[in-house]
LOTOR-760910 format. One line per 10 residues: number of its first residue (from 1); their letters; for each residue x, y, z of N, C-alpha, C, O. Coordinates in steps of 0.02 Angstrom, whole numbers, plus 50000, padded with zeros to 5 digits. Each point is the difference from the previous one (the first is absolute). Example, Ala and Ser with C-alpha at 12.3 -4.5 7.8 and 13.67 -1.06 7.14 Angstrom:
<pts>
1> AS> 50660,49716,50390,49955,50059,50000,50045,50060,50000,50052,49999,50033; 49930,50054,49931,50042,50059,50003,49961,50055,50037,50025,50055,50008
</pts>
This chain:
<pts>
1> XXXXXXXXXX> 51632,57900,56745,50022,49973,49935,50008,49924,50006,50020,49972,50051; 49956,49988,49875,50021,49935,50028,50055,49973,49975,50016,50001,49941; 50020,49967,50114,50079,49988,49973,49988,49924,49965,50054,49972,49991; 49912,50004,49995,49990,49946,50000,49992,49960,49896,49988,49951,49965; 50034,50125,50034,50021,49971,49899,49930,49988,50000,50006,49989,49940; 49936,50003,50071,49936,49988,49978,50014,49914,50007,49954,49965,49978; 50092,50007,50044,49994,49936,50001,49960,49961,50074,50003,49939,50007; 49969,50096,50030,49960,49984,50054,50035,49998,50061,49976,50028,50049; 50075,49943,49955,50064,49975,50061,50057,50053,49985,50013,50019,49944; 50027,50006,50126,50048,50046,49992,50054,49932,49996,49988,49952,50036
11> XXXXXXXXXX> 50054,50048,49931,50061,49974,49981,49987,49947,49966,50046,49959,50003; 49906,50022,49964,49984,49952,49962,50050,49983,49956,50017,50042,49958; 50010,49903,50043,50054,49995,49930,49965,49975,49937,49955,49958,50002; 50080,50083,49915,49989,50012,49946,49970,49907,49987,50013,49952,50037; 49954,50049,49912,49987,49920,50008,50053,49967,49915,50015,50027,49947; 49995,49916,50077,50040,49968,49948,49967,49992,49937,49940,50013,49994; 50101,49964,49953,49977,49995,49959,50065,49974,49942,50056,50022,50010; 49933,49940,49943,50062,49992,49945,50036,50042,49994,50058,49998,50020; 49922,50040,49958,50032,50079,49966,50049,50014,50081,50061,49999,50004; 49901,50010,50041,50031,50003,50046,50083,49960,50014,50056,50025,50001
21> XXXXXXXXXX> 49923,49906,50008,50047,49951,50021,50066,49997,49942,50060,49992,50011; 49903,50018,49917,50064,50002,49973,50040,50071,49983,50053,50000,49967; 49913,50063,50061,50037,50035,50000,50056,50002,50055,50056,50023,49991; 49923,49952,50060,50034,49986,50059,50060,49957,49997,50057,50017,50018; 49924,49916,49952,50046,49991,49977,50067,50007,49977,50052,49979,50025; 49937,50059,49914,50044,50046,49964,50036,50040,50020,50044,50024,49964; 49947,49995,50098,50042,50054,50035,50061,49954,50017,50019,50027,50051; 50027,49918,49937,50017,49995,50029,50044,49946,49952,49993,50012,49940; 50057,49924,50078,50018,49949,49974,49976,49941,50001,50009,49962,50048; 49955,50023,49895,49945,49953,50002,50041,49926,50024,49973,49957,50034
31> XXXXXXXXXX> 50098,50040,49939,50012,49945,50002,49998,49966,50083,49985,49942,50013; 50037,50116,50041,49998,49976,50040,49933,50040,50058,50006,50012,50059; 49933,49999,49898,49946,50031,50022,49961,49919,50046,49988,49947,49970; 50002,50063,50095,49952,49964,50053,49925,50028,50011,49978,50056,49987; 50004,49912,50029,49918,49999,50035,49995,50052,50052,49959,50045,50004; 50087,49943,50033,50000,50049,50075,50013,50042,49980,49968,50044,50029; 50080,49988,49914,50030,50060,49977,49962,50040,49960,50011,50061,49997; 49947,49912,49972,49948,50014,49935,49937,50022,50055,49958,50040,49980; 50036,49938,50076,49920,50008,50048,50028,50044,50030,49969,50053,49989; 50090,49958,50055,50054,50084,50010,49987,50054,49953,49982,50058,50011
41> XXXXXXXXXX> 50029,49913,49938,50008,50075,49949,49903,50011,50007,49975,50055,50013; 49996,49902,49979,49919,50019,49986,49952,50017,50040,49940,50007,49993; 50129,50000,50090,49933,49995,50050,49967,49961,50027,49960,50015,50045; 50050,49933,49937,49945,49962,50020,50021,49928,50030,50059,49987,49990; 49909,49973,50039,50004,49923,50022,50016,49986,49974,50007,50030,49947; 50027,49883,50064,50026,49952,49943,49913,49969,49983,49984,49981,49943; 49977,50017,50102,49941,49971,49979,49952,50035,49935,49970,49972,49954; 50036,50100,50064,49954,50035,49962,50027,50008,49930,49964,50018,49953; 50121,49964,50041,50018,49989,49913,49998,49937,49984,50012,49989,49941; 49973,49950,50104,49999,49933,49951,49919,50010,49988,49982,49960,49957
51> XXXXXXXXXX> 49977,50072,50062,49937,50006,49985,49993,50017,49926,49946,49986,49974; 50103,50044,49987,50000,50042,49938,50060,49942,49963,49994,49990,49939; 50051,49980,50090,50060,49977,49964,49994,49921,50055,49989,50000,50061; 50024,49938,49890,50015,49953,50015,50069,49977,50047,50005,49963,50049; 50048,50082,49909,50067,49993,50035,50040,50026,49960,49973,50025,49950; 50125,49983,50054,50021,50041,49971,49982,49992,49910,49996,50051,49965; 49995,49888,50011,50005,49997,49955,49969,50043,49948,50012,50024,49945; 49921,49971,50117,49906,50047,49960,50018,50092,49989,49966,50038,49965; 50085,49978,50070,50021,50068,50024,50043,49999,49906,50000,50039,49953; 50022,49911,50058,50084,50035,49943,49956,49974,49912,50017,50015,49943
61> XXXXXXXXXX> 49918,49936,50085,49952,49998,49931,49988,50080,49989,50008,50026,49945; 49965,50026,50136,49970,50054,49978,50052,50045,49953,49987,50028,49947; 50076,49971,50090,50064,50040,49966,49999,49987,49922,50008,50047,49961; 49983,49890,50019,50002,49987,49942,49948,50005,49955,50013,49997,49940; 49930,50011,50080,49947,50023,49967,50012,50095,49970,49989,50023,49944; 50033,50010,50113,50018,50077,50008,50052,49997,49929,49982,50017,49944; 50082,49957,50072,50048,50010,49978,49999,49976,49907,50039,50022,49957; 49911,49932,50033,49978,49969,49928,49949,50068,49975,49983,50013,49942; 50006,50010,50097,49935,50043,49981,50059,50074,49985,50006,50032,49948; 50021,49977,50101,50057,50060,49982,50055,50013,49933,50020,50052,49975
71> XXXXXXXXXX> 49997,49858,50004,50044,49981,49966,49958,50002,49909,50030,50022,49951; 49911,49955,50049,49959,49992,49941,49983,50051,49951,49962,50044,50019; 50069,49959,49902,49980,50075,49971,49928,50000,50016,49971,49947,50010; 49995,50119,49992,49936,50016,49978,49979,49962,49932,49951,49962,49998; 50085,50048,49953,49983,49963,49940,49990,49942,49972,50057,49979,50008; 49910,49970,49960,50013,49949,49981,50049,49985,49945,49977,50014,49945; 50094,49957,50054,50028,49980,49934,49981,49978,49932,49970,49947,49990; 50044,50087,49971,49976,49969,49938,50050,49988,49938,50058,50007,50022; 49942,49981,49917,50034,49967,49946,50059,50063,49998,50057,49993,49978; 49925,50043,50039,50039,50095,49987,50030,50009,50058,50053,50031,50000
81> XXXXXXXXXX> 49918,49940,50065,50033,50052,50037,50056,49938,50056,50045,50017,50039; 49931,49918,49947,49996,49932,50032,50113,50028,50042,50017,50000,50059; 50003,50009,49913,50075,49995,50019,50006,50075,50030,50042,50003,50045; 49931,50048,49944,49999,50077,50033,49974,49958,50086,50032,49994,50052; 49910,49986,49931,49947,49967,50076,50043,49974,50046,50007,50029,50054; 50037,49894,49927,50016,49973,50042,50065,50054,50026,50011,50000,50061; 50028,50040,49900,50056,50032,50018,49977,50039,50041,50039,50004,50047; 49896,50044,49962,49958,50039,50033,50007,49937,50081,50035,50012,50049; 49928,49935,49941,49992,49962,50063,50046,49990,50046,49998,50017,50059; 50050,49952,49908,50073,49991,50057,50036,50061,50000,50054,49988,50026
91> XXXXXXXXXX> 49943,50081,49957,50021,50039,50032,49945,50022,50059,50015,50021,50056; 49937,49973,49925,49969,50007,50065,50016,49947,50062,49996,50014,50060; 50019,49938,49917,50014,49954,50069,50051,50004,50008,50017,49973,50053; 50043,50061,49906,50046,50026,50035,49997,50043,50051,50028,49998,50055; 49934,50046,49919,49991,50046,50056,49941,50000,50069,49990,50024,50056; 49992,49947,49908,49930,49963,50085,50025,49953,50031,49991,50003,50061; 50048,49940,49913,50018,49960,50038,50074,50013,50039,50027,49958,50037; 49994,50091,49952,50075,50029,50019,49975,50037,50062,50026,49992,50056; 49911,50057,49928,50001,50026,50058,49995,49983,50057,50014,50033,50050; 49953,49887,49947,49976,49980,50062,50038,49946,50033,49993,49948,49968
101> XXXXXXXXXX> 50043,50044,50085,50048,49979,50018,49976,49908,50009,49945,49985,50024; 50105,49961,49954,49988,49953,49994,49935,49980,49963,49969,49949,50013; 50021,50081,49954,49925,49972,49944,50006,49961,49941,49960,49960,49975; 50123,50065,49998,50021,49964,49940,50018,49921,50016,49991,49949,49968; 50039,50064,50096,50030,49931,50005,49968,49946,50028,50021,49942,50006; 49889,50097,50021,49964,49961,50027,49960,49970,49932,49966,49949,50005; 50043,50089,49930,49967,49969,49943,50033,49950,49983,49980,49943,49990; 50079,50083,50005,50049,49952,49967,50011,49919,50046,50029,49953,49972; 49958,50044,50064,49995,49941,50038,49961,49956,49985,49948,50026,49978; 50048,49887,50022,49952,49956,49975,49940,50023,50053,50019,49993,50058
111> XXXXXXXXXX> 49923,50029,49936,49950,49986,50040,49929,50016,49947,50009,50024,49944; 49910,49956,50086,49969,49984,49941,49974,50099,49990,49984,50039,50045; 50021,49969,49902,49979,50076,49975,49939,50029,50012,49974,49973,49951; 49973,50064,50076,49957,50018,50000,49959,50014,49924,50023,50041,49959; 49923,49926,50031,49974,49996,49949,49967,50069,49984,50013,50025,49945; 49951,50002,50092,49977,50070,50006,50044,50032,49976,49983,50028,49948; 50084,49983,50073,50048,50044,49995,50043,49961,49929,50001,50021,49943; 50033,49918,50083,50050,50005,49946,49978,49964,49926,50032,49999,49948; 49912,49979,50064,49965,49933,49930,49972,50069,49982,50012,50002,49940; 49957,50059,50075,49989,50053,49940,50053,50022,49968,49991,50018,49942
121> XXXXXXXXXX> 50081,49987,50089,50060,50038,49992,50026,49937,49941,50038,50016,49954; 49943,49930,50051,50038,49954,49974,49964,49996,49925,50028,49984,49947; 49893,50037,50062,49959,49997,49938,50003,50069,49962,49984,50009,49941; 50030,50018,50086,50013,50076,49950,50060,49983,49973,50003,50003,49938; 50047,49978,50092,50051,49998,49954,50024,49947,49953,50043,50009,49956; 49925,49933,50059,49969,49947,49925,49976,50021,49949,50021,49988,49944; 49893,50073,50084,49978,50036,49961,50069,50028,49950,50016,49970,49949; 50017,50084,50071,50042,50022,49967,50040,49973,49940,50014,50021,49944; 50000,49910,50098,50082,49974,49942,49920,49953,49953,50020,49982,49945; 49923,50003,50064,49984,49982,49948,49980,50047,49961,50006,49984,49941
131> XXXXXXXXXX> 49961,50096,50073,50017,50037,49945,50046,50016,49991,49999,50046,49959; 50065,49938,50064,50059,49984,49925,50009,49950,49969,50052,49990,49969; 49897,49967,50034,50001,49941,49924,50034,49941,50040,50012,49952,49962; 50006,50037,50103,49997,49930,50045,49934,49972,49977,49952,50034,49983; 50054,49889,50019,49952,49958,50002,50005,49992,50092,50041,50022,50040; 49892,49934,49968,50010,50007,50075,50020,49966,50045,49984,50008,50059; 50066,49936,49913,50055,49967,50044,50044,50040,49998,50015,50022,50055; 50024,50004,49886,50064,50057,50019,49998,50064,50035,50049,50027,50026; 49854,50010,49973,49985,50041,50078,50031,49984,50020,50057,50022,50005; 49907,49901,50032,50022,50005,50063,50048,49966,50015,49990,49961,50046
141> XXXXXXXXXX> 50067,50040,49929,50084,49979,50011,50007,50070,50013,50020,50017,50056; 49966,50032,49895,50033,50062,49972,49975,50042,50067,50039,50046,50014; 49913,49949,50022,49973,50017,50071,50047,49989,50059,50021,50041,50041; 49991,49879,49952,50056,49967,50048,50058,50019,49993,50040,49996,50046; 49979,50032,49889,50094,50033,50011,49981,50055,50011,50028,50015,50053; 49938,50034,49928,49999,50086,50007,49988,49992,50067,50053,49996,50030; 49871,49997,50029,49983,50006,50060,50061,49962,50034,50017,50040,50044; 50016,49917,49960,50045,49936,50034,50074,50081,49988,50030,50021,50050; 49983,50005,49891,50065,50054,50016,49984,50040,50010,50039,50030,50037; 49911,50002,49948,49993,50070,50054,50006,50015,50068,50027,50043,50035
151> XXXXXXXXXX> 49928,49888,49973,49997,49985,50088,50067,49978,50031,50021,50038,50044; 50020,49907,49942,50071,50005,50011,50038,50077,50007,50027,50027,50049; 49963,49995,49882,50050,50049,50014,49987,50038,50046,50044,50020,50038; 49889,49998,49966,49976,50031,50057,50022,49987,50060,50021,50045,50037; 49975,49885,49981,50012,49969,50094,50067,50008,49988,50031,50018,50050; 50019,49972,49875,50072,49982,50041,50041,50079,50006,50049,50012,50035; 49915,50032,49921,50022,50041,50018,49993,50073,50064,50039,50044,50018; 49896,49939,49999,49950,50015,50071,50002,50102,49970,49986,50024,49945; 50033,50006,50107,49990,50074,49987,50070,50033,49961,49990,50041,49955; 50079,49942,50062,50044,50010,49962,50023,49977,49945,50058,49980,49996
161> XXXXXXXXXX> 49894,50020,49945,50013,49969,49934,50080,50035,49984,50022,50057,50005; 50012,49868,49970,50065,49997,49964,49991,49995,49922,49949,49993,49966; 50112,50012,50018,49993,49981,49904,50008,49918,49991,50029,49958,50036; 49944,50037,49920,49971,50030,49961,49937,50053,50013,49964,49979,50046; 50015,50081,49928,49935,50034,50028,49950,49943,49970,50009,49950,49965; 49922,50087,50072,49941,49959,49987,49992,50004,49929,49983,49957,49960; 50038,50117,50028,49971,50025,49932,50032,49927,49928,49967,49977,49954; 50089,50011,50062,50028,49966,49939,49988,49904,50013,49997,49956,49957; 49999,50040,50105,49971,49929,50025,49933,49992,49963,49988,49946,49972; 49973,50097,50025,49932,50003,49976,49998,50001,49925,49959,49975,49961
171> XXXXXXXXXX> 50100,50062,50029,49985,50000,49903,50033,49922,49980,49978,49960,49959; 50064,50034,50070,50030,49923,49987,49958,49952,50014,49993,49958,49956; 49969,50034,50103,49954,49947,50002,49930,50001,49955,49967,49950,49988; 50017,50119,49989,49943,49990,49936,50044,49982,49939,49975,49960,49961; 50079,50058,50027,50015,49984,49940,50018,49925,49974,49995,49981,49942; 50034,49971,50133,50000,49955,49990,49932,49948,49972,50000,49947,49969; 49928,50109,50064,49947,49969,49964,49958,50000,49951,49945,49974,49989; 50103,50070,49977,49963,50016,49928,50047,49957,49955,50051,49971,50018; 49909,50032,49888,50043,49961,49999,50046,50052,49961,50000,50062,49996; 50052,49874,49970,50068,50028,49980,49996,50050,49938,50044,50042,49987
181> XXXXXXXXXX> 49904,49949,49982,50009,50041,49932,49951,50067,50015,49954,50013,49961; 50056,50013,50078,49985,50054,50025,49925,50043,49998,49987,50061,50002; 49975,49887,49994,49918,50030,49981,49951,50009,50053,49942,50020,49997; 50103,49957,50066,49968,50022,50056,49951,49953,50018,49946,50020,50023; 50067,49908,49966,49965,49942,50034,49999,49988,50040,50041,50037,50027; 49930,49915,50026,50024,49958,50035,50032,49930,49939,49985,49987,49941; 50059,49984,50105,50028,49944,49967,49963,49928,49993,49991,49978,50056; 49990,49988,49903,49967,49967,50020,50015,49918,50019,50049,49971,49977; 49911,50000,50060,50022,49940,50018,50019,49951,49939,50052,49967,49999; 49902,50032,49951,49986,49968,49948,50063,50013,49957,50023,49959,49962
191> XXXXXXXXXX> 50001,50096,50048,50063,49985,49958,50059,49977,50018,50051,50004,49966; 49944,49971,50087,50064,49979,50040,50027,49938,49962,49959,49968,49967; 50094,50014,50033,50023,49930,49962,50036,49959,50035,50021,49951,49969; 49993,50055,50092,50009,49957,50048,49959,49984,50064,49979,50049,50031; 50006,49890,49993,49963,49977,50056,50034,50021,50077,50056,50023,50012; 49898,49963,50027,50026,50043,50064,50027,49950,50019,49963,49951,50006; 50111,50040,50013,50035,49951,50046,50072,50013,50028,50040,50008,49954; 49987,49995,50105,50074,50022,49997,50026,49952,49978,50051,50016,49969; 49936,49907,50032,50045,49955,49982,50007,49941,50069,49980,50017,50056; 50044,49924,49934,50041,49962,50048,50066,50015,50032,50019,49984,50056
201> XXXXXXXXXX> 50014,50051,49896,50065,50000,50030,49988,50068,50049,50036,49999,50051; 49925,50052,49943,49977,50061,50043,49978,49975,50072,50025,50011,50055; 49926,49956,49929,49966,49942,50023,50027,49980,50072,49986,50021,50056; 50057,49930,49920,50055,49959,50036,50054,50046,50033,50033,49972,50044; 49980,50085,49944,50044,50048,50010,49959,50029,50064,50031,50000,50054; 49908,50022,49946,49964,50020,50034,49985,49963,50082,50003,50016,50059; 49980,49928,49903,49979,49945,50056,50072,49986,50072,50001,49993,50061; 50048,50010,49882,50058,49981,50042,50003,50075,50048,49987,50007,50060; 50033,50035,49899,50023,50059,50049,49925,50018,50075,50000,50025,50056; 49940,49940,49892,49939,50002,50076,50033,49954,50071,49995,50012,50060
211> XXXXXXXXXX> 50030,49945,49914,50023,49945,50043,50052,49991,50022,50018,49949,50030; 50043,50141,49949,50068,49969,50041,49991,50022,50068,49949,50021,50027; 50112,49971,49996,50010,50002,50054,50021,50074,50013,50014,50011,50059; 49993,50048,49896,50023,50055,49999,49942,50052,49999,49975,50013,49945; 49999,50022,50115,49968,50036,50000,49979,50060,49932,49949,50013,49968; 50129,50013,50034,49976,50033,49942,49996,49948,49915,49997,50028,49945; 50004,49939,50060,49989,49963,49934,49927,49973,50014,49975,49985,49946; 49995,50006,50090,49926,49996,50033,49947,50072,49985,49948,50000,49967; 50078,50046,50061,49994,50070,49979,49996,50032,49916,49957,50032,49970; 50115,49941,50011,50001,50018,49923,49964,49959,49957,50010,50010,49940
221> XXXXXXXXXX> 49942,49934,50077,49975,49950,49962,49935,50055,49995,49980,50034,49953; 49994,49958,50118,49919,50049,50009,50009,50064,49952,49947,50021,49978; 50101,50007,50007,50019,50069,49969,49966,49970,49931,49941,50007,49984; 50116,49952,49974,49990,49989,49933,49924,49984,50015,49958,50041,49980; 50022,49906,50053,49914,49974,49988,49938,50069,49998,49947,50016,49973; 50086,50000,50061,49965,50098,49999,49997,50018,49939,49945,50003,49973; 50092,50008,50005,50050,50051,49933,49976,49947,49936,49992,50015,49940; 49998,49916,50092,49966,49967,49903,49946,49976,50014,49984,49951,49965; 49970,50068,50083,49949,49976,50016,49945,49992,49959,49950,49965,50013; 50060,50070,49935,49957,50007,49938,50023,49931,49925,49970,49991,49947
231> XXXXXXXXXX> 50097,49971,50082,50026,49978,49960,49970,49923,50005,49986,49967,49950; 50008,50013,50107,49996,49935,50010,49934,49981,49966,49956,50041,49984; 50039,49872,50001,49943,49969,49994,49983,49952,50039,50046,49979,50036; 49895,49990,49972,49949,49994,50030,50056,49947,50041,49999,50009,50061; 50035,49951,49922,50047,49935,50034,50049,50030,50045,50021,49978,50054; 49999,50088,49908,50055,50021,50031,49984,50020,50062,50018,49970,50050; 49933,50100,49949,49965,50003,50051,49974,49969,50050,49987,50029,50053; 50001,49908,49938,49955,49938,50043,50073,49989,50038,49996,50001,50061; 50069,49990,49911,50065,49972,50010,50012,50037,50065,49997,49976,50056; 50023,50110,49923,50019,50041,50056,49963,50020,50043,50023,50020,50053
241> XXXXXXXXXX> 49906,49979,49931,49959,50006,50061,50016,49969,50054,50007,50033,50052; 50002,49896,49947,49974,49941,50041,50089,50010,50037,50016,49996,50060; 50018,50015,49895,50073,49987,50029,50001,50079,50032,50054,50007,50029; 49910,50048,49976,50002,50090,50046,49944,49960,50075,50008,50026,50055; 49946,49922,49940,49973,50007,50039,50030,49954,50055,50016,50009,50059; 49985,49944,49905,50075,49949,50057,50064,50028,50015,50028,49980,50052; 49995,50056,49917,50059,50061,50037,49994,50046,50049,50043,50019,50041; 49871,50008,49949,49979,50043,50044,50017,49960,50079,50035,50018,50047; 49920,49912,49941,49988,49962,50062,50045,49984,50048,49995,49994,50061; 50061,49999,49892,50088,49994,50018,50040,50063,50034,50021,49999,50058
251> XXXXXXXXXX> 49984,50047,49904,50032,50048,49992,50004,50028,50091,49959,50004,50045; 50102,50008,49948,50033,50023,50080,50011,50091,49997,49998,50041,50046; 50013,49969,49873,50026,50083,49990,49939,50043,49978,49965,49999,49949; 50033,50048,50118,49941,50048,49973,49989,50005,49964,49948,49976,49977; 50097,50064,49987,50010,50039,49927,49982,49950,49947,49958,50016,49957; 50066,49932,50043,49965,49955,49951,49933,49976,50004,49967,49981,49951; 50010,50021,50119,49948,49971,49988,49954,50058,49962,49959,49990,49955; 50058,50067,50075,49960,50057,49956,49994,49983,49919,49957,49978,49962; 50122,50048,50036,49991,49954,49901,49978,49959,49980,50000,49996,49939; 49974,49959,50096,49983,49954,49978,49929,49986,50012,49974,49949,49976
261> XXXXXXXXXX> 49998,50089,50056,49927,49985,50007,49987,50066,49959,49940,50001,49985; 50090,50046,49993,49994,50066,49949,49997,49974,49916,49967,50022,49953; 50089,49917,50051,49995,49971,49938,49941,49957,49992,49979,49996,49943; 49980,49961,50116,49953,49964,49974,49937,50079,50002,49956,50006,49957; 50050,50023,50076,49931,50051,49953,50025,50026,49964,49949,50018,49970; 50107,50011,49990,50001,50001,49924,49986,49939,49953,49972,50009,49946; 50045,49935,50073,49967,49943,49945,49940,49990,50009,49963,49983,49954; 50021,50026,50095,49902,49992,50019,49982,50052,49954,49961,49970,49964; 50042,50099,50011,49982,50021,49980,49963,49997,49910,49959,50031,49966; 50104,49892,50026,49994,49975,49945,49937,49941,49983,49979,49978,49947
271> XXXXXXXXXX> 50005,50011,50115,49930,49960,50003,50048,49920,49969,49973,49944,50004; 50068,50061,49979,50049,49922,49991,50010,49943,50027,50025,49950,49975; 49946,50063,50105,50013,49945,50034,49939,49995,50037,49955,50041,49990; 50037,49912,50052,49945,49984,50058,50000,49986,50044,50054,49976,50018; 49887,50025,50035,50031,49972,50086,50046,49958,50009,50049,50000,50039; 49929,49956,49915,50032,49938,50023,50093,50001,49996,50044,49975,50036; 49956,50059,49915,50093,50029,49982,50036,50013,50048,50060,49986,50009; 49877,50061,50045,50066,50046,50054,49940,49965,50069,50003,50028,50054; 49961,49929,49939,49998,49961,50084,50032,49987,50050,49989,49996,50060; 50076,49994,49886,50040,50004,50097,50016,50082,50025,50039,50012,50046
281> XXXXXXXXXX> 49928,50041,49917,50016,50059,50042,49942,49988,50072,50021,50014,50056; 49931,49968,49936,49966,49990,50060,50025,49963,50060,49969,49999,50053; 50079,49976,49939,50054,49973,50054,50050,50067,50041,50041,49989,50044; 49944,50075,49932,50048,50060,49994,49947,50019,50080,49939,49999,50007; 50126,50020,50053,49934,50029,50036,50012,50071,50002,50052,50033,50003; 49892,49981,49994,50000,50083,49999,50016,50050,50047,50006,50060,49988; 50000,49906,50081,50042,50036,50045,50091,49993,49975,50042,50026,50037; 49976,49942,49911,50079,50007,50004,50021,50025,49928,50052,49989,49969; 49882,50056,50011,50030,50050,49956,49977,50058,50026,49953,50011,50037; 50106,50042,49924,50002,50049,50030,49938,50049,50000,49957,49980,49960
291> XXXXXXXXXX> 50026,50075,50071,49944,50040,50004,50002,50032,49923,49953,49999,49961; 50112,50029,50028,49988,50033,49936,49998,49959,49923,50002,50027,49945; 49992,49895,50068,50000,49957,49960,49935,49962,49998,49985,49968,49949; 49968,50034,50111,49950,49949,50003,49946,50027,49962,49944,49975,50002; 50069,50071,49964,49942,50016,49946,50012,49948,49938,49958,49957,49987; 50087,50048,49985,50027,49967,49969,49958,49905,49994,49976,49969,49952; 50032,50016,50117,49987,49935,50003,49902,50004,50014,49957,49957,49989; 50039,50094,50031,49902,50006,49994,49984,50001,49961,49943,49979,49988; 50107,50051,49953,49946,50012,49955,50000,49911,49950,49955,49972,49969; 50106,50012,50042,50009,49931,49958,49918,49956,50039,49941,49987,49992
301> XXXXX> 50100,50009,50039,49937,49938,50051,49933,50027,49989,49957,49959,49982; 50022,50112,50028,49921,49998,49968,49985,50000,49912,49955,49992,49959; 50114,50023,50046,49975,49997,49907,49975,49934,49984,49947,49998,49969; 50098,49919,50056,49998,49955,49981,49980,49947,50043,49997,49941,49982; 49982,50086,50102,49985,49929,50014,49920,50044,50038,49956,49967,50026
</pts>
């Protein structure tokens, strides 16, 4: 008999493949998933998986390709069904992204998104809120608050979801985006009657507490800049950028420096500012931030320099 699986060689190992690597993956906690650990689980060399995967990053693109593909209705949204769809979607990534240990919080983190995976995830559900009567700047705001809280709630609450449940977090955050007279819109930009700005005196409030001398008032500054990141304009932004990236350069307290390089990729996200704003983060050396922080600072520096 031949023991040989018809594969020619007795013990030949199974050969790699995507499907492969990111199922492998998955077995496990992505957040703190390695190279050596991932070529363990598969059998194989560290040589014979960078042959298929660049490095960890190319591995957790594959996860995310899987996991967009798991998460996506079968259906396309339309004028009828546009608010059933997206409610359909994030319960699914409740439940795909829950199952898999550290996945939420590896989304939820500034780093750049896989286009394969998350720019389809991100275009179906534009698709959606514009068949509910969004024009297509308020999509894609209306994209950036729904995907931006799901995924939060997801990482902060990991496998033991607290209350609020998902279930009522979710009806509250669509309802905030429809509009008020109950016809099941999105809201639209165009009707807004005030301009985006927190103000000077916010402003100035801000700047100071970036610059005391009190850790946590350093800390609680990065919080608010998080939390109105959607508020600022184009000056303001230019303002706190430049003053998160010269704090970074400074900064003696871990913990802050985290916040604070967490707060400049939430304002980056706003496209508000430019290299030139946060240049002195390139003075930051990257051996004296922490391991679980230096993503954080990769992703700034390739975004912008």
């Amino acid at each position: 008999m031949n023991s040989t699986g018809g594969n020619g060689r007795p013990g030949r190992p199974a050969r790699l493949s995507r499907e492969r690597i990111a199922e492998a993956a998955l077995q496990g906690d992505v957040a703190t998933l390695t190279m050596r650990e991932l070529a363990t689980r598969l059998g194989v060399s560290h040589s014979s998986l960078y042959r298929w995967v660049p490095d960890r990053d190319g591995v957790l693109d594959l996860v995310s390709e899987v996991m967009v593909e798991r998460v996506l209705p079968e259906d396309e949204p339309d004028s009828g069904s546009w608010l059933d769809w997206l409610t359909r979607l994030a319960w699914a990534m409740h439940d795909e992204f829950l199952a898999v240990p550290g996945y939420a919080a590896h989304v939820a983190r500034p780093h750049r998104h896989h286009p394969a995976s998350f720019g389809r995830l991100r275009g179906q559900a534009i698709a959606a809120f514009r068949a509910g009567g969004a024009d297509a700047q308020q999509a894609e705001e209306n994209w950036t608050v729904f995907g931006l809280g799901v995924v939060r709630w997801l990482a902060a609450t990991g496998s033991a979801p607290e209350e609020p449940p998902f279930g009522r977090y979710l009806d509250t955050l669509l309802r905030g985006l429809l509009r008020q007279g109950g016809d099941q819109r999105p809201f639209r930009q165009a009707e807004a009657t005030t301009s985006r700005s927190v103000g000077d005196e916010h402003l100035l409030a801000l700047t100071r507490d970036l610059t005391s001398e009190s850790a946590k008032a350093r800390e609680r500054a990065c919080e608010t800049i998080c939390d109105w990141v959607r508020s600022f304009d184009r000056r303001e932004a230019r303002t706190l950028a430049s003053l998160l990236a010269s704090a970074a350069v400074q900064e003696q307290d871990a913990d802050c420096l985290e916040s604070e390089l967490n707060a400049l990729g939430e304002l980056s996200a706003t496209g508000l500012f430019d290299a030139e704003d946060i240049a002195a983060l390139r003075r930051l050396p990257r051996e004296s931030v922490r391991a679980a922080d230096v993503e954080h600072l990769d992703y700034l520096i390739e975004e912008f320099f």
